[in-house]
N, C-alpha and C positions, 0 to 999 in steps of 0.2 A: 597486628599481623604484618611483618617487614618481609612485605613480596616482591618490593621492587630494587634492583640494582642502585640505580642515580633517578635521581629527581630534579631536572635543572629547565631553565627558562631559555627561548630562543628568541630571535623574531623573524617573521613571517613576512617577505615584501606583499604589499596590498596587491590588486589587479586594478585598483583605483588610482587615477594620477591623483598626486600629490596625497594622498592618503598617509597616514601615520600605519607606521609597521606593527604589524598584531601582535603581538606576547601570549605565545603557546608555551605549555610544558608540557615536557617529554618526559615517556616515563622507560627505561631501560628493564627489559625482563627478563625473569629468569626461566627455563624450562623445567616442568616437575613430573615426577613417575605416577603422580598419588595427589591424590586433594585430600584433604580432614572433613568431615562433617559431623557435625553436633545435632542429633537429637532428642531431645525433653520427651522424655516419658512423665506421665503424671500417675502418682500412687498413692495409696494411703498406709499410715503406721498403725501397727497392733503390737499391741503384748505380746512379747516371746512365751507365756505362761497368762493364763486367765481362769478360771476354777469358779463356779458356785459350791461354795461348801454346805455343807449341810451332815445333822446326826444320823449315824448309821441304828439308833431304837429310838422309839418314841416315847414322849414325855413331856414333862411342862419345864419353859426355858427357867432356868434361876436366875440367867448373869449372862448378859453381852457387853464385853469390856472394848469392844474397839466401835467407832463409828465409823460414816463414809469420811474419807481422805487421811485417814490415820496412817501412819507408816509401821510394820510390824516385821519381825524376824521370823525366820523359820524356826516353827518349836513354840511358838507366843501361842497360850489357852486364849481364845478369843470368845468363846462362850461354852456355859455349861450348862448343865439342868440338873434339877433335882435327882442327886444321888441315894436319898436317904435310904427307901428301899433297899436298892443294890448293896449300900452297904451296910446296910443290916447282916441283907443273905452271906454277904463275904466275910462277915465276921463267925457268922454261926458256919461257914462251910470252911475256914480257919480252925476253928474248936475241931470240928470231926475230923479234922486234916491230923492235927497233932495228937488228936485221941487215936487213930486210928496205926499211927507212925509208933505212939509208944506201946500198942496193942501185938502190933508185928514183928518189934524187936524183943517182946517179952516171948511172945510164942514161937520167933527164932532159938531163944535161949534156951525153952523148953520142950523143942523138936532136941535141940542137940543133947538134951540130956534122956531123952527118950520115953517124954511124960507125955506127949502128943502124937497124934497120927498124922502122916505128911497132908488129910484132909484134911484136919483143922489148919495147917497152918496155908495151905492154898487158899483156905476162906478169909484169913488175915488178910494176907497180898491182895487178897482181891478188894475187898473194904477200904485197906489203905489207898489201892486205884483206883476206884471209886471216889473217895475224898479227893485226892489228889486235881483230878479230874473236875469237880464240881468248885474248888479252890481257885482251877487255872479258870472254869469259865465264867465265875461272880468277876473276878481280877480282871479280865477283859469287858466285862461289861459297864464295870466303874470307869475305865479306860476306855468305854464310847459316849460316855457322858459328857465329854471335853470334847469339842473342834479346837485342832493344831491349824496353825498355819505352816501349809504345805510348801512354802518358798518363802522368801524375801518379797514383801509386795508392798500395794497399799491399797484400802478399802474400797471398794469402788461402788459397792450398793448394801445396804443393808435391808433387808423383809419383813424382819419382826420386831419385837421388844419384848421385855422380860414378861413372865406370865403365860405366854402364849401355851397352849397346849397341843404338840405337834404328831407328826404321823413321820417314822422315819422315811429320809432321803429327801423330805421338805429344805427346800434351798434357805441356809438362815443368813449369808453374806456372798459379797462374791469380791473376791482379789486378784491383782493385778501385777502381774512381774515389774519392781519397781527397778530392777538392774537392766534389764535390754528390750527392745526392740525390734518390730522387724517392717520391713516395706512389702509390701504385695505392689506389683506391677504388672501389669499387662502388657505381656508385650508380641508385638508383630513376627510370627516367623521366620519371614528373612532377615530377621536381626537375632534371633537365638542363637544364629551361629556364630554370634560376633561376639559373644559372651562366653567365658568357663569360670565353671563353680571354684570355689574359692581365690578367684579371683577379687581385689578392691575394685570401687568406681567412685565416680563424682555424685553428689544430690545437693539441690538446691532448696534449703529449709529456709524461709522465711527470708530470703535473702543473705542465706549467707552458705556457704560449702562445708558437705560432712561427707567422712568416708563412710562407706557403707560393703559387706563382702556377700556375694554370691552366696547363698546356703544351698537353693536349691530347686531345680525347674519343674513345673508337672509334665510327666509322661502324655497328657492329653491336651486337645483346644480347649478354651475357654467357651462353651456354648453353643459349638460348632461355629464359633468364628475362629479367624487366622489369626488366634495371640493363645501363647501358652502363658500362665501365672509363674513369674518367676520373686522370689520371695530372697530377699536383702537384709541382714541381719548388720544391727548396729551395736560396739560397745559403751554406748554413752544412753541416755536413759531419755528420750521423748516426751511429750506428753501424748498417749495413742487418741487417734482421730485424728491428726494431724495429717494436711494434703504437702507431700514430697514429692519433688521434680529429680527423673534421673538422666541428668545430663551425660549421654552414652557418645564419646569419640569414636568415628569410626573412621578408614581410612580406606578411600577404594582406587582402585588400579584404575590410572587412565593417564596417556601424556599431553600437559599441558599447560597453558602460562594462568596468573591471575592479571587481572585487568580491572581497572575501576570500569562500574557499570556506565558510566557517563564519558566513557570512551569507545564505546558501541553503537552503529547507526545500524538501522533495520535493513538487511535486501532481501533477494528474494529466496521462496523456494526452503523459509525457515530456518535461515542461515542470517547470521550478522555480519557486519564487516566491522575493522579497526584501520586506522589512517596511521601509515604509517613513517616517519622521514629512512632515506636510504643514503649510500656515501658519497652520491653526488647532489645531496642535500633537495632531492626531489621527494614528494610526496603520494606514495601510493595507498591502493584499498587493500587488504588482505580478508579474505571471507574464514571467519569462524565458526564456530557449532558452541552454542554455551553449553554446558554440562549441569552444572551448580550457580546457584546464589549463596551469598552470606552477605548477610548488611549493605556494603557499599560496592563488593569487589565480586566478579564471576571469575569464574573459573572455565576457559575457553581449551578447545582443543581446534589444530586448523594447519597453516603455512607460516604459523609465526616459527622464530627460532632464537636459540640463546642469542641475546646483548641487541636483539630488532627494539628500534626506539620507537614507541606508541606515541599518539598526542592522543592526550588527556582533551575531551569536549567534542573529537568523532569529526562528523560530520557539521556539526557547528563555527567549528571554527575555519576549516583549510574544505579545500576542493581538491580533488586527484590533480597531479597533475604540478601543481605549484611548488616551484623554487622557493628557497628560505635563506635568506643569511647566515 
């Protein structure tokens, strides 16, 4: 943080005879509209996507092809069960399907030549709708016998093993969005406004900085406490569980200098003072209000003013009042 103008060394006549001359540094300020404040939300990561799959009928598993931590594509059969039954029926409701299709275009040709009554050939159409029918629902039930994987993920629990004899909507795995993430944070109301959605921010993972963007805030408190869930979407891939810091810059309106904090003496009435040199190289107090801390340096509002030279050490070092070289 380069908040101070010049940084240079003076010295200080003693009030002691023969005393050696002090060496103070003086710090040149600048005056500011706004201070920055930084702070650390702490959140945790989840799956942009997480799914327990499971068969939509029941039956006895055949085949689980993937295990926990496997990585799979959307579209990959991850497990199936005994189809044999089913397609049994979808072969025999196949047969009726094409018996019934060359039934209807015989009895069309035979309407048109005037050997049939339009009754007979409604009971055709109807037979072939009927097959037809009984065709499309064996063919999807062969096609419930397979779990897809519904995204891109990777396996995150698996429940059974082959053999099992299940009851449908019985959860048989569960997977995990292997492409994004997202942060849940908690955060304080009056800092909601300091945020809009889609906008980037800062997060501190493990000691190192990722961006993260605003997806989306809840309408409500957290519990009826003062923080709404605001939810952080990442394009790089986590491992979820993981605890993320959201390092939020905020800048608030106020005029005034920084100062190291070790250039502050205590006076009264909750107010600090700063020593300061003036152009007849005397040394006055000046009373400030701190606002903020950060690390080493506060942030004061008060009677300072641009290019006022501080001494760094406060009341440590100088007394009101003292000439300096």
């Amino acid at each position: 943080m380069n908040i101070f103008k010049k940084i240079f060394v003076i010295s200080c006549l003693s009030i002691q005879a023969n005393a050696e001359p002090l060496s103070l540094e003086i710090l040149e300020v600048s005056m500011f509209d706004s201070y920055k404040v930084t702070k650390q939300l702490p959140g945790k990561l989840y799956a942009v996507q997480q799914s327990k799959v499971a068969f939509q009928i029941g039956g006895k598993v055949q085949t689980i092809s993937v295990d926990i931590g496997d990585k799979v594509e959307k579209g990959t059969v991850l497990a199936e069960l005994d189809n044999r039954e089913i397609l049994a029926n979808l072969n025999q409701a196949d047969a009726k399907y094409k018996l019934a299709e060359q039934l209807l275009e015989r009895f069309k040709d035979l309407k048109a030549q005037g050997h049939i009554s339009i009754q007979e050939l409604d009971k055709a159409e109807s037979d072939f709708a009927v097959a037809k029918s009984q065709q499309d629902f064996y063919q999807v039930k062969l096609e419930q016998t397979k779990i897809l994987a519904p995204f891109n993920g990777l396996i995150q629990s698996r429940y059974l093993d082959e053999g099992t004899v299940i009851n449908p909507g019985l959860p048989v795995l569960e997977i995990l969005d292997s492409e994004k993430v997202e942060a849940h944070i908690a955060m304080p109301l009056n800092l909601v406004k300091k945020v809009s959605l889609k906008e980037t921010y800062a997060f501190n993972l493990n000691g190192k900085t990722v961006l993260g963007t605003l997806k989306r805030l809840s309408p409500m408190s957290l519990g009826g406490s003062n923080n709404r869930l605001a939810i952080f979407e990442f394009n790089t891939f986590f491992v979820p569980g993981a605890v993320i810091n959201l390092e939020l810059e905020i800048y608030e309106n106020a005029r005034g200098t920084w100062i190291p904090i070790k250039a502050l003496s205590q006076s009264d009435g909750g107010l600090w003072s700063v020593y300061t040199v003036d152009r007849s190289n005397k040394i006055n107090k000046e009373l400030v209000e701190v606002i903020y801390y950060e690390g080493t340096n506060a942030f004061v509002s008060g009677t300072l003013k641009n290019g006022d030279q501080v001494i760094k050490g406060g009341a440590t070092k100088v007394i009101e009042g003292q000439l300096i070289n």
